[in-house]
CHARMM internal coordinates of N, CA and C (Angstrom, degrees):
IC EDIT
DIST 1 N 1 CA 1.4504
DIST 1 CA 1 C 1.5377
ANGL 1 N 1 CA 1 C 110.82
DIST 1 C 2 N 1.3819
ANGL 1 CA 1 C 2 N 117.78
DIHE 1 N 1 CA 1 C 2 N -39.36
DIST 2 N 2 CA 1.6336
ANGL 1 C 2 N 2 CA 116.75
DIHE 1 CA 1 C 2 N 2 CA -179.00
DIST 2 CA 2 C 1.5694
ANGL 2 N 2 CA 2 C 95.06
DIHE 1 C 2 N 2 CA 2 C -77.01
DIST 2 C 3 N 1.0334
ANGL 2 CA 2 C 3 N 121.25
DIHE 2 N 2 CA 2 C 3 N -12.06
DIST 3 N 3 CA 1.9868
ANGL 2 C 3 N 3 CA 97.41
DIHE 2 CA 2 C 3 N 3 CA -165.34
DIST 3 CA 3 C 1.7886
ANGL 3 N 3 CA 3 C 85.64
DIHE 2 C 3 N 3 CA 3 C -87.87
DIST 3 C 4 N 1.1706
ANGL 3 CA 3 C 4 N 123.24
DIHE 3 N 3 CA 3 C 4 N -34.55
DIST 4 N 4 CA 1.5065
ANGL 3 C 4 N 4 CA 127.23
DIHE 3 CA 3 C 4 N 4 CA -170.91
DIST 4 CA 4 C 1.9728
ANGL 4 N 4 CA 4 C 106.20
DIHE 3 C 4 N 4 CA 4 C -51.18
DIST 4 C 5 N 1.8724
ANGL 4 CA 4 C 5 N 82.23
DIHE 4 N 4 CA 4 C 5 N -70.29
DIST 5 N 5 CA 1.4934
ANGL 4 C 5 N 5 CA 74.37
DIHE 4 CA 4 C 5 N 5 CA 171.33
DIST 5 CA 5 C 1.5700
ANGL 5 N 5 CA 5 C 139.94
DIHE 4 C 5 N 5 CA 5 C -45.92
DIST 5 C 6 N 1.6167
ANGL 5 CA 5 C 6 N 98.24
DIHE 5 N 5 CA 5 C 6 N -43.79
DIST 6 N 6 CA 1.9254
ANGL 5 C 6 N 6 CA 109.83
DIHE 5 CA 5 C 6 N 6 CA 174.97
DIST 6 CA 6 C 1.6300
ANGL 6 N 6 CA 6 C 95.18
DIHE 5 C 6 N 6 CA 6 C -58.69
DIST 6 C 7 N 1.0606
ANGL 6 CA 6 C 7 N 129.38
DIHE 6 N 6 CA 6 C 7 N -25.88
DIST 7 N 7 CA 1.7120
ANGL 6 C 7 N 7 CA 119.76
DIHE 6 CA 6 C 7 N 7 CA -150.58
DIST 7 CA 7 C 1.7593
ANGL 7 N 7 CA 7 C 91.65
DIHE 6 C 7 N 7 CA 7 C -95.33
DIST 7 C 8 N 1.5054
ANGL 7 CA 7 C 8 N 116.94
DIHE 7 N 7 CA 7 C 8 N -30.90
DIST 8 N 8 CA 1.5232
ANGL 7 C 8 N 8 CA 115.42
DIHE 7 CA 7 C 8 N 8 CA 161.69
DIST 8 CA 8 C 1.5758
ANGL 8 N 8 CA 8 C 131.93
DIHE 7 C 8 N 8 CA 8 C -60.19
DIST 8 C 9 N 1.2573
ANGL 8 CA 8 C 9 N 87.91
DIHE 8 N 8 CA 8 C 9 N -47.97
DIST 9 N 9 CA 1.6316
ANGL 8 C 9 N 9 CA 102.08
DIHE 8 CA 8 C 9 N 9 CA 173.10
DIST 9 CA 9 C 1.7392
ANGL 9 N 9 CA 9 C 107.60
DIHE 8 C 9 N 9 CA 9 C -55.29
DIST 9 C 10 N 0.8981
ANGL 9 CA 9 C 10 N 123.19
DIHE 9 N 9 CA 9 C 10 N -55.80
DIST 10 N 10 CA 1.0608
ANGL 9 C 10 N 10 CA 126.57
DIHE 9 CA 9 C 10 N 10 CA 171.25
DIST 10 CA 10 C 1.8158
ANGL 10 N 10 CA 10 C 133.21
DIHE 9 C 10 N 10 CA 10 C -48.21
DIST 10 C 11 N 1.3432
ANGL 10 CA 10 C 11 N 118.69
DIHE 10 N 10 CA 10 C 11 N -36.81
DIST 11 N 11 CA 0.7490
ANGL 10 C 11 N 11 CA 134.00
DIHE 10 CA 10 C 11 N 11 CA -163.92
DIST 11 CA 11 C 1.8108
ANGL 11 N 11 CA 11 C 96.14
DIHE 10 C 11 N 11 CA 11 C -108.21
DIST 11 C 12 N 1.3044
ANGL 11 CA 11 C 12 N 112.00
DIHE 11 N 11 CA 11 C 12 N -26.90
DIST 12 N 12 CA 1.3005
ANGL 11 C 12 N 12 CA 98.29
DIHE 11 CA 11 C 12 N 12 CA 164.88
DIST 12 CA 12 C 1.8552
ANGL 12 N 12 CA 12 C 119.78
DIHE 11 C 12 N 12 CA 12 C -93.23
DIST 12 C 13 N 1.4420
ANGL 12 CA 12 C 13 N 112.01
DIHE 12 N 12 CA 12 C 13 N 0.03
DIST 13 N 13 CA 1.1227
ANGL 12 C 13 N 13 CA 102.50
DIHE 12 CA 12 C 13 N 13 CA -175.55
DIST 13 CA 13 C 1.9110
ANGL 13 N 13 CA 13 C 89.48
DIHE 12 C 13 N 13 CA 13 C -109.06
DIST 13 C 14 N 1.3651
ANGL 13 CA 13 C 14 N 117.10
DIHE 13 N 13 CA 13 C 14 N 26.86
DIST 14 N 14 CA 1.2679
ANGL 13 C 14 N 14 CA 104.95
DIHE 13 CA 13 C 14 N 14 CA 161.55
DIST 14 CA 14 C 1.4960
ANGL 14 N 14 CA 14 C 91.25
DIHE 13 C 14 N 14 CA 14 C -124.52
DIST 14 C 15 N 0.9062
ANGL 14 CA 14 C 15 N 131.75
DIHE 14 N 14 CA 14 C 15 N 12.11
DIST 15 N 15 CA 1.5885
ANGL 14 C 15 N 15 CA 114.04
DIHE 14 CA 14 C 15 N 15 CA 166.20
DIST 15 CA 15 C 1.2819
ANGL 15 N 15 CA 15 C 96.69
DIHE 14 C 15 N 15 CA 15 C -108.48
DIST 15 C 16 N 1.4579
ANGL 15 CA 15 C 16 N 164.46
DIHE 15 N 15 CA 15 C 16 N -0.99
DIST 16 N 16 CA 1.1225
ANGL 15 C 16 N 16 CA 162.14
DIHE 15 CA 15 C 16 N 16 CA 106.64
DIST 16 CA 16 C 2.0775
ANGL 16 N 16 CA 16 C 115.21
DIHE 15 C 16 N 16 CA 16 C -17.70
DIST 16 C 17 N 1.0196
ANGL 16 CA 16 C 17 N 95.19
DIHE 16 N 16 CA 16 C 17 N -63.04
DIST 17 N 17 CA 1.4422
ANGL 16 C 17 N 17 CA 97.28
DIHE 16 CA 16 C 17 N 17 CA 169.00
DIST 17 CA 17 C 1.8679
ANGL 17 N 17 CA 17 C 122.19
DIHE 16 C 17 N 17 CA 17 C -73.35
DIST 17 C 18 N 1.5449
ANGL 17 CA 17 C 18 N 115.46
DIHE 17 N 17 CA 17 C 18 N -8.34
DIST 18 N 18 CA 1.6529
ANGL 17 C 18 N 18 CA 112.39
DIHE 17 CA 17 C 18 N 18 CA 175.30
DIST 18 CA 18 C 1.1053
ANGL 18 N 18 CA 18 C 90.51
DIHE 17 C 18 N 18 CA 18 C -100.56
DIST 18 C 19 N 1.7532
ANGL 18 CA 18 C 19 N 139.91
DIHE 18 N 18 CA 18 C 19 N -9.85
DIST 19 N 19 CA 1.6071
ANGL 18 C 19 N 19 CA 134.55
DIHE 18 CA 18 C 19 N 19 CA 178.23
DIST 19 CA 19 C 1.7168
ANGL 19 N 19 CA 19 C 104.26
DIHE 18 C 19 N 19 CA 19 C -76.64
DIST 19 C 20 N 1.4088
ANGL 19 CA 19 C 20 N 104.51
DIHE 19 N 19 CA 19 C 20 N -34.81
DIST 20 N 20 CA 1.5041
ANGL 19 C 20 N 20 CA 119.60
DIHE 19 CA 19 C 20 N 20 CA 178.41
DIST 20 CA 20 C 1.6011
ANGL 20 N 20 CA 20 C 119.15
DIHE 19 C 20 N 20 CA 20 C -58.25
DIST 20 C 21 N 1.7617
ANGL 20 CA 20 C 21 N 90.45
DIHE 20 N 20 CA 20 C 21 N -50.76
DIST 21 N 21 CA 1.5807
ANGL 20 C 21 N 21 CA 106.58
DIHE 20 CA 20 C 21 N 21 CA 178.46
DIST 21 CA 21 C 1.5353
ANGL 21 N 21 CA 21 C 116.41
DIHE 20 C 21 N 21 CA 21 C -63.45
DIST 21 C 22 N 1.2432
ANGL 21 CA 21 C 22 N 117.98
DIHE 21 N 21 CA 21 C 22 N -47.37
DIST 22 N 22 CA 1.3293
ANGL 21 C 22 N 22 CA 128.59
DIHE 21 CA 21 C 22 N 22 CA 172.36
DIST 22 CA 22 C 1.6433
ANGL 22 N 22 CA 22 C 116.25
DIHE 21 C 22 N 22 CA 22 C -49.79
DIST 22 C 23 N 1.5415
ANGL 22 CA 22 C 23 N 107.21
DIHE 22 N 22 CA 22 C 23 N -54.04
DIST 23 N 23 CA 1.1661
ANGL 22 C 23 N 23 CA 115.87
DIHE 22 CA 22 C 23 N 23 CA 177.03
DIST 23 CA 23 C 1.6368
ANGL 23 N 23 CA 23 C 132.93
DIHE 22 C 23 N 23 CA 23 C -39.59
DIST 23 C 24 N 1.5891
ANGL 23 CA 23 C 24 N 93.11
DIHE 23 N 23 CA 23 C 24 N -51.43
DIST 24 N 24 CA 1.1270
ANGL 23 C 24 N 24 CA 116.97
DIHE 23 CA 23 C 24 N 24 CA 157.03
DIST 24 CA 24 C 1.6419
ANGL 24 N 24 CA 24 C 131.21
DIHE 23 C 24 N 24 CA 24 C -45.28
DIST 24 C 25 N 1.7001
ANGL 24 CA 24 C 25 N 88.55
DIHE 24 N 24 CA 24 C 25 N -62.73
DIST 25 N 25 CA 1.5915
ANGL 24 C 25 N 25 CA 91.12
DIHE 24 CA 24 C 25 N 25 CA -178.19
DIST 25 CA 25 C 1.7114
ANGL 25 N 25 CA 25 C 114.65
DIHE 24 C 25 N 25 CA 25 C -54.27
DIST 25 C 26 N 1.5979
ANGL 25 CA 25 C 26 N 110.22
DIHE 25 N 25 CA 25 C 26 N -40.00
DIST 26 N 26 CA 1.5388
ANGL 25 C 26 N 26 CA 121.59
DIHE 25 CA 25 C 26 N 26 CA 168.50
DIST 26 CA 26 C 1.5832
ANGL 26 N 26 CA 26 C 117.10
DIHE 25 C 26 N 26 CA 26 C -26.72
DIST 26 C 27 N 1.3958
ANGL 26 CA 26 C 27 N 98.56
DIHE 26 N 26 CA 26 C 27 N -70.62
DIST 27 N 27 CA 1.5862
ANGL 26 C 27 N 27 CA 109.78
DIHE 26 CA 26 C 27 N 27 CA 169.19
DIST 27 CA 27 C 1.2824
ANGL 27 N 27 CA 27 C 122.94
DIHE 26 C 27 N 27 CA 27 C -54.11
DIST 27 C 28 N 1.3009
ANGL 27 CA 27 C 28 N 131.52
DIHE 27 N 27 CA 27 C 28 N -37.42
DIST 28 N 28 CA 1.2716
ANGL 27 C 28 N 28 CA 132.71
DIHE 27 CA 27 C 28 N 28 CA 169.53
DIST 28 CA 28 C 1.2195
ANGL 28 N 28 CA 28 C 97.57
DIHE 27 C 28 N 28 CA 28 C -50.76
DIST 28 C 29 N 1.2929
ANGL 28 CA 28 C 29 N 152.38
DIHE 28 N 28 CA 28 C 29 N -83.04
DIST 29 N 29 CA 1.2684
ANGL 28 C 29 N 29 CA 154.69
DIHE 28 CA 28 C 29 N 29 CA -72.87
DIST 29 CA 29 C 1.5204
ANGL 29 N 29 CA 29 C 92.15
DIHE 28 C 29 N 29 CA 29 C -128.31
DIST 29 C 30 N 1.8774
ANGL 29 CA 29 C 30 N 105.98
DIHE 29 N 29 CA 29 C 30 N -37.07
DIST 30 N 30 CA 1.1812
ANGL 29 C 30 N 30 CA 120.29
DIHE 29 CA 29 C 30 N 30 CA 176.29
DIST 30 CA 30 C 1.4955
ANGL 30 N 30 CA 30 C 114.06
DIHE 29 C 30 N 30 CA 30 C -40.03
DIST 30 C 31 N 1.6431
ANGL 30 CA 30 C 31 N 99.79
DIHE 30 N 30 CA 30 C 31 N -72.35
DIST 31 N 31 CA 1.1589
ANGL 30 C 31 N 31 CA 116.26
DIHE 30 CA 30 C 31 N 31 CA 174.71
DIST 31 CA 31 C 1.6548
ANGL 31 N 31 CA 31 C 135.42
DIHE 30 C 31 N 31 CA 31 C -56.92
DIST 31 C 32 N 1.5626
ANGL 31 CA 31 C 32 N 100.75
DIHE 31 N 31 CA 31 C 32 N -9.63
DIST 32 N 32 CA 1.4142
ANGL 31 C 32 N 32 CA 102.02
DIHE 31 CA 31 C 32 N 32 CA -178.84
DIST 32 CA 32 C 1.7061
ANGL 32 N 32 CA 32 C 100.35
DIHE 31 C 32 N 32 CA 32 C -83.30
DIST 32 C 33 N 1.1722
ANGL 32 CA 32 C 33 N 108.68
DIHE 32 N 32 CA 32 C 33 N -29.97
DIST 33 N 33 CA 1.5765
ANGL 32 C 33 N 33 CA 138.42
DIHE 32 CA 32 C 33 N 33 CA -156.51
DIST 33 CA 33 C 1.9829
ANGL 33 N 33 CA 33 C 77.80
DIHE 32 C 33 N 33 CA 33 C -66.37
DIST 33 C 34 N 1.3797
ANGL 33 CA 33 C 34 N 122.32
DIHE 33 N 33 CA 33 C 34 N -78.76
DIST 34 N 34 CA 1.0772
ANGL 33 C 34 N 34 CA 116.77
DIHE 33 CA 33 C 34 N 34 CA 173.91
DIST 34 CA 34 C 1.2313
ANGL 34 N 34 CA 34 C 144.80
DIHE 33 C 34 N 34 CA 34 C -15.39
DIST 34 C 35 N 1.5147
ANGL 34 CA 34 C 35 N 102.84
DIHE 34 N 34 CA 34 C 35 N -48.48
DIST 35 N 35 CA 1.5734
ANGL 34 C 35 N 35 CA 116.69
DIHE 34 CA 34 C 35 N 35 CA -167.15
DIST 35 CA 35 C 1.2404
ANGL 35 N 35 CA 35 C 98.36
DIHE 34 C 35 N 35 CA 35 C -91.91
DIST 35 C 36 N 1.4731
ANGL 35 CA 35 C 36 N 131.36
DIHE 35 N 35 CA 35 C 36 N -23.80
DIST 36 N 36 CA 1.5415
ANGL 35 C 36 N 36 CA 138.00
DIHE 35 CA 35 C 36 N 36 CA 161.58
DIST 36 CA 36 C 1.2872
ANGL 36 N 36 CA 36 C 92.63
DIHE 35 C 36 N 36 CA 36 C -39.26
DIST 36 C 37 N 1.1508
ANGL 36 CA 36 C 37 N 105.02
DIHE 36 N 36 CA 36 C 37 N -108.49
DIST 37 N 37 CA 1.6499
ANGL 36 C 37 N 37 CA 118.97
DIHE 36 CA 36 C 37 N 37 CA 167.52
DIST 37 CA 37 C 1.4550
ANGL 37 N 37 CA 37 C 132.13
DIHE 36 C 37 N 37 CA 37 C 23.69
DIST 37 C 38 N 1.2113
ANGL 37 CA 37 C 38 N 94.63
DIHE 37 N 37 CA 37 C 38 N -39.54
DIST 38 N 38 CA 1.5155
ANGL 37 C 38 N 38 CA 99.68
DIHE 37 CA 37 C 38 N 38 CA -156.04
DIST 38 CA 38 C 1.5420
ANGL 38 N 38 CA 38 C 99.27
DIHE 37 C 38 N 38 CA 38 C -122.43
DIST 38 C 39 N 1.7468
ANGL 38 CA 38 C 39 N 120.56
DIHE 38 N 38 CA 38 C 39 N -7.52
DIST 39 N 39 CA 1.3817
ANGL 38 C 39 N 39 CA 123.28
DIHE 38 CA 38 C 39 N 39 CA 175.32
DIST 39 CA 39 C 1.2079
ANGL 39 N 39 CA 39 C 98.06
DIHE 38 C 39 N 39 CA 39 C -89.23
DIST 39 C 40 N 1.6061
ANGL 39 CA 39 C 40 N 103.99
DIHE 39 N 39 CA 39 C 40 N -28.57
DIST 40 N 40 CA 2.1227
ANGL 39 C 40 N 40 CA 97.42
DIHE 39 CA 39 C 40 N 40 CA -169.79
DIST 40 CA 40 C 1.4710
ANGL 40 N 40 CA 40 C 103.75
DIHE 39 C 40 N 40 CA 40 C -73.35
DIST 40 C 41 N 1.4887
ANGL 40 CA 40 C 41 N 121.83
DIHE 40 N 40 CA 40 C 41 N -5.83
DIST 41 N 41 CA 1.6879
ANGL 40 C 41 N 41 CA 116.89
DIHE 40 CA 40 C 41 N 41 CA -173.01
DIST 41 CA 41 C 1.5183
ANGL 41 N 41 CA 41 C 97.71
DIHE 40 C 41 N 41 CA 41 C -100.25
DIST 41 C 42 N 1.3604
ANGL 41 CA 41 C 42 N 122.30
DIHE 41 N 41 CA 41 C 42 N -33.91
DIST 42 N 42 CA 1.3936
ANGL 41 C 42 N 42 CA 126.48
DIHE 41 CA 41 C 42 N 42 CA 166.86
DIST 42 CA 42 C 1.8530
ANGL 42 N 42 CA 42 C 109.34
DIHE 41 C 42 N 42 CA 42 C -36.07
DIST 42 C 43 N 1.6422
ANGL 42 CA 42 C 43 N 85.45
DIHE 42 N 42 CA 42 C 43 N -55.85
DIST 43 N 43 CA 1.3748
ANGL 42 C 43 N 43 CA 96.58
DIHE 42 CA 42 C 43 N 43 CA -154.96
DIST 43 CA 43 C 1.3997
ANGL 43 N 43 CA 43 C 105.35
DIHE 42 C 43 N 43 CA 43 C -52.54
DIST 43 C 44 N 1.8447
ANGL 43 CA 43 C 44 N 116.96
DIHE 43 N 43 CA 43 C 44 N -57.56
DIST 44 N 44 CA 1.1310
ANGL 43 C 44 N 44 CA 121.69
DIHE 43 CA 43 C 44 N 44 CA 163.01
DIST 44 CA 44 C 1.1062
ANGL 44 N 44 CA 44 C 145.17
DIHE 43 C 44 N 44 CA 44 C -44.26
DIST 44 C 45 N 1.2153
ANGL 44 CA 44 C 45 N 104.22
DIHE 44 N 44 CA 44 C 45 N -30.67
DIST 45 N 45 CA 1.7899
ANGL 44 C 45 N 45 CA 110.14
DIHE 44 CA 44 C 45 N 45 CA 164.33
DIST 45 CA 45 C 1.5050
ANGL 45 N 45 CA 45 C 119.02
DIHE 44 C 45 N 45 CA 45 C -55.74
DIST 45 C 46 N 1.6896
ANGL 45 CA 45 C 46 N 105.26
DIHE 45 N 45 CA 45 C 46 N -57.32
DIST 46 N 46 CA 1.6359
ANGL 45 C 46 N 46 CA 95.20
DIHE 45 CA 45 C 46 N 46 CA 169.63
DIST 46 CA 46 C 1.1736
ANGL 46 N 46 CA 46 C 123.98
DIHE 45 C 46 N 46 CA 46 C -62.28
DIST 46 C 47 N 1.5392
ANGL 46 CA 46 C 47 N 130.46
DIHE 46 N 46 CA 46 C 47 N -39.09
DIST 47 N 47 CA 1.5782
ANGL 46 C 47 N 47 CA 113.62
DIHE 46 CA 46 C 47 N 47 CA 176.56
DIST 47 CA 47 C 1.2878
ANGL 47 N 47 CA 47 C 98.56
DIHE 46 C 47 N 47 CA 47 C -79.24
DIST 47 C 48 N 1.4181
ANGL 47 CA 47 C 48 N 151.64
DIHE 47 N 47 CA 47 C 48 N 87.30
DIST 48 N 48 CA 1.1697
ANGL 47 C 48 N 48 CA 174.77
DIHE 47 CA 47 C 48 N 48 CA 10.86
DIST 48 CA 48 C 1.7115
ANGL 48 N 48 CA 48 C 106.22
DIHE 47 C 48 N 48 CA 48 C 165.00
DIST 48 C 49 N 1.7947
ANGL 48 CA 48 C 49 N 117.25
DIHE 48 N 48 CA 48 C 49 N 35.22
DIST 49 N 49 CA 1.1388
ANGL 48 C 49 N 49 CA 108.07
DIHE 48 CA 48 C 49 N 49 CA 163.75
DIST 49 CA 49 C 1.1775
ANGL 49 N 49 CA 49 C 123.45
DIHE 48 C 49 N 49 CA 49 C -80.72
DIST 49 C 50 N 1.3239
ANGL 49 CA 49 C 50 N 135.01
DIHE 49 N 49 CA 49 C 50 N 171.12
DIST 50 N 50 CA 1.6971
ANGL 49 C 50 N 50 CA 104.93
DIHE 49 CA 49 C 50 N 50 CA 151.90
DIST 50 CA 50 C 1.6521
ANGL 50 N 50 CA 50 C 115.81
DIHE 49 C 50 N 50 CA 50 C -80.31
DIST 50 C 51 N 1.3762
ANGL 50 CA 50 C 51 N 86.28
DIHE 50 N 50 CA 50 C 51 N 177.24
DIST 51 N 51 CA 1.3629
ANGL 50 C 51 N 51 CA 100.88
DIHE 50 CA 50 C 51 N 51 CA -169.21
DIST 51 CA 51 C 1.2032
ANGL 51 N 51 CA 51 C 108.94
DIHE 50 C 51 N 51 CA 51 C -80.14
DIST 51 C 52 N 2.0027
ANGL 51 CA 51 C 52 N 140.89
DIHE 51 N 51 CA 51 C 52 N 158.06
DIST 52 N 52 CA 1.3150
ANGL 51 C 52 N 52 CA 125.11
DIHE 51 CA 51 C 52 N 52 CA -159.57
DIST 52 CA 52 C 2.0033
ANGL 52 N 52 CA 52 C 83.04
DIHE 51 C 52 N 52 CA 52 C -98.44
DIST 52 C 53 N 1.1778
ANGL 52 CA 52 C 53 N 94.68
DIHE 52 N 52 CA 52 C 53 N 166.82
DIST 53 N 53 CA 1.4107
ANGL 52 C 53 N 53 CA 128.27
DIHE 52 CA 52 C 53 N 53 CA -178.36
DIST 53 CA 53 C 1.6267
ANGL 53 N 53 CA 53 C 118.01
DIHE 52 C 53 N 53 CA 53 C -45.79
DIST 53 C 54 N 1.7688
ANGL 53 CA 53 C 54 N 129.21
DIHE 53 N 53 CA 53 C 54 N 90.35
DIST 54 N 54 CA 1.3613
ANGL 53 C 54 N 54 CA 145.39
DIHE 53 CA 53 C 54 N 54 CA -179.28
DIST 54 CA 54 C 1.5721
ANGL 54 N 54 CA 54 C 97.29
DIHE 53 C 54 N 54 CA 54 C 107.74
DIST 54 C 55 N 0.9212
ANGL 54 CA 54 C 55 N 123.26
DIHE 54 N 54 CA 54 C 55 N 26.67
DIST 55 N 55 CA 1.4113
ANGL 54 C 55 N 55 CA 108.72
DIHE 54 CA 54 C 55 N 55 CA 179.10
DIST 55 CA 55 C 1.5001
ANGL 55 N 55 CA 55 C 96.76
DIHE 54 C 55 N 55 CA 55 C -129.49
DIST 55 C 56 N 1.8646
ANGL 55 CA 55 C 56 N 97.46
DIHE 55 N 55 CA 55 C 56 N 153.66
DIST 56 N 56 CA 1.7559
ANGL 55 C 56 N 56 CA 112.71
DIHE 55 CA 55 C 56 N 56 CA -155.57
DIST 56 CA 56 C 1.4899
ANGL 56 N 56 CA 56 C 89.21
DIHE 55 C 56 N 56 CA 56 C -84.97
DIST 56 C 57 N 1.3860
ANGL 56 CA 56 C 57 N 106.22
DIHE 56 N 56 CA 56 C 57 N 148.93
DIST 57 N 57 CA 1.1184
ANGL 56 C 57 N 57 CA 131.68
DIHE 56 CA 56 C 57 N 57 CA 162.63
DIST 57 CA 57 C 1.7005
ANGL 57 N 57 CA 57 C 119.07
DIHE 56 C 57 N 57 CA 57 C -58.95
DIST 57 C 58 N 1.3158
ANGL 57 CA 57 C 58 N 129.49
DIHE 57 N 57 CA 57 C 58 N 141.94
DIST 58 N 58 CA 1.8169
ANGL 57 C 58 N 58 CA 102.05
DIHE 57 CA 57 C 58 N 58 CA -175.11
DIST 58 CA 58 C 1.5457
ANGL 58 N 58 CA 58 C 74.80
DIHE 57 C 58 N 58 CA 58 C -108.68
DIST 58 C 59 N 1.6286
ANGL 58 CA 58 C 59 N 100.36
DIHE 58 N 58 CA 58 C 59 N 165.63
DIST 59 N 59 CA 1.0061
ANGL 58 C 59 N 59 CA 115.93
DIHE 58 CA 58 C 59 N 59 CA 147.91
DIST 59 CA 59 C 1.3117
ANGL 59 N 59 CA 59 C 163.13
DIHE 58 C 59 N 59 CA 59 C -7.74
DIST 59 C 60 N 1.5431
ANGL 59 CA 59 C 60 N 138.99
DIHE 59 N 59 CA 59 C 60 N 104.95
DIST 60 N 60 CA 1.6532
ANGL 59 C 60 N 60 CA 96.06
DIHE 59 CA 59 C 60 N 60 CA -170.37
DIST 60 CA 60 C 1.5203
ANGL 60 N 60 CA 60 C 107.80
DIHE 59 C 60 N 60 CA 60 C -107.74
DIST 60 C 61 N 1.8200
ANGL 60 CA 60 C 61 N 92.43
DIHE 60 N 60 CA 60 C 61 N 147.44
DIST 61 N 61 CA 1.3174
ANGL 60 C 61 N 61 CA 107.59
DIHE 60 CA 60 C 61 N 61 CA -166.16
DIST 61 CA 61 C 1.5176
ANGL 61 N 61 CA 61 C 101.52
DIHE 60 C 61 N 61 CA 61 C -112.16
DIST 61 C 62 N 1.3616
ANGL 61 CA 61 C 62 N 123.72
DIHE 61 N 61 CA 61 C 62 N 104.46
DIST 62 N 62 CA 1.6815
ANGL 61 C 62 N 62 CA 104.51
DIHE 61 CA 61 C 62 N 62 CA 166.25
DIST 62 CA 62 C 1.5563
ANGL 62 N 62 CA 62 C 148.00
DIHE 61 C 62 N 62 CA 62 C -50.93
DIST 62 C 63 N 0.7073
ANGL 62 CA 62 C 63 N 137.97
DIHE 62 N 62 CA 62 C 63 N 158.14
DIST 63 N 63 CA 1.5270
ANGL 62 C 63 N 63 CA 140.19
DIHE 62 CA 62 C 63 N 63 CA -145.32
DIST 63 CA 63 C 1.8318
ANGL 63 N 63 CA 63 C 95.76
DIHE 62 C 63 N 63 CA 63 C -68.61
DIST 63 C 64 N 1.1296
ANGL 63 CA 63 C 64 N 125.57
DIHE 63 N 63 CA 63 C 64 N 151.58
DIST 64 N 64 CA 1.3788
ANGL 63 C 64 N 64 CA 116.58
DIHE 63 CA 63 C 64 N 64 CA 168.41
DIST 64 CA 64 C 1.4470
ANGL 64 N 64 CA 64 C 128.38
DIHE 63 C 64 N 64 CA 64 C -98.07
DIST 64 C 65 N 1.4918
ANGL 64 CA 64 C 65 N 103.32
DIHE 64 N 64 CA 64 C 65 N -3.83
DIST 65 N 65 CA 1.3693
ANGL 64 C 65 N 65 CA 106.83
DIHE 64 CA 64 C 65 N 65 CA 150.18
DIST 65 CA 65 C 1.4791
ANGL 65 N 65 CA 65 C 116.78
DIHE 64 C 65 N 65 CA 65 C -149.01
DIST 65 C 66 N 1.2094
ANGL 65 CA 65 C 66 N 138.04
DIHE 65 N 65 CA 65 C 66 N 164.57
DIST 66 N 66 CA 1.6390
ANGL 65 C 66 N 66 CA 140.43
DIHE 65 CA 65 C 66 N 66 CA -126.14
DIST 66 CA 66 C 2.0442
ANGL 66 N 66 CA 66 C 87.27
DIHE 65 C 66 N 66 CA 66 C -115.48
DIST 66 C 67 N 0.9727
ANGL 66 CA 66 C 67 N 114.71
DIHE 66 N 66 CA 66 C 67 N 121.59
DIST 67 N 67 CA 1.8060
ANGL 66 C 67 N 67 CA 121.19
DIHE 66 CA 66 C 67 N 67 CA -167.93
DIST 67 CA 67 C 1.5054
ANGL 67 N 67 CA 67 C 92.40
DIHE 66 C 67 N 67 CA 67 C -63.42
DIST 67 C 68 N 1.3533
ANGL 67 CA 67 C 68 N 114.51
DIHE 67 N 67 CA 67 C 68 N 139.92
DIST 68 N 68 CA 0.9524
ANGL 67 C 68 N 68 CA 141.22
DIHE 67 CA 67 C 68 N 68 CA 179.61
DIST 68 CA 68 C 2.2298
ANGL 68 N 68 CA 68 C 117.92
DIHE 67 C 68 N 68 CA 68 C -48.45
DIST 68 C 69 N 0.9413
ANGL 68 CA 68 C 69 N 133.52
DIHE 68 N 68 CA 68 C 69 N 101.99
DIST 69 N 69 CA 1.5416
ANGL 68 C 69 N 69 CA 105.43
DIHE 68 CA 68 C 69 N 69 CA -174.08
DIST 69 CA 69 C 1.4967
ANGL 69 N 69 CA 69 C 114.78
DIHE 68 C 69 N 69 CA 69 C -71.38
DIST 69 C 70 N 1.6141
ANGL 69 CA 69 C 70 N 91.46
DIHE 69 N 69 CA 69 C 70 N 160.06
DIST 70 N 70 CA 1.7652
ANGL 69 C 70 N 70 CA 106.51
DIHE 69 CA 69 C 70 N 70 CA -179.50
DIST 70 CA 70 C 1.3550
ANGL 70 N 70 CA 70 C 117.75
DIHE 69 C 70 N 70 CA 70 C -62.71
END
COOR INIT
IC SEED 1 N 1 CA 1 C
IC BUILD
């Protein structure tokens, strides 16, 4: 009866810690998911689409050198 209980404890305090691990990884992924997000609207903004719908506008940065004339 005690090895049952120790063998529970155990097995529930490792499914407590893979709910943790998971949790985690969730948020990571969240946040990577984000910063995607928000480079692909970057991206689009400079080649002169608009940007898709709730997403920040970047900055404008002028050209670093002046286009050549025809």
């Amino acid at each position: 009866m005690r090895r049952m209980i120790t063998v529970g404890l155990c097995l529930a305090g490792m499914a407590v810690a893979g709910c943790e691990t998971m949790q985690g990884a969730g948020r990571d992924m969240q946040t990577a998911g984000q910063l995607l997000s928000e480079q692909a609207a970057n991206s689009q903004v400079q080649m002169g689409q608009p940007a898709p719908y709730g997403a920040a506008p970047a900055p404008y940065a002028p050209p670093e050198a002046a286009p050549a004339p025809y």
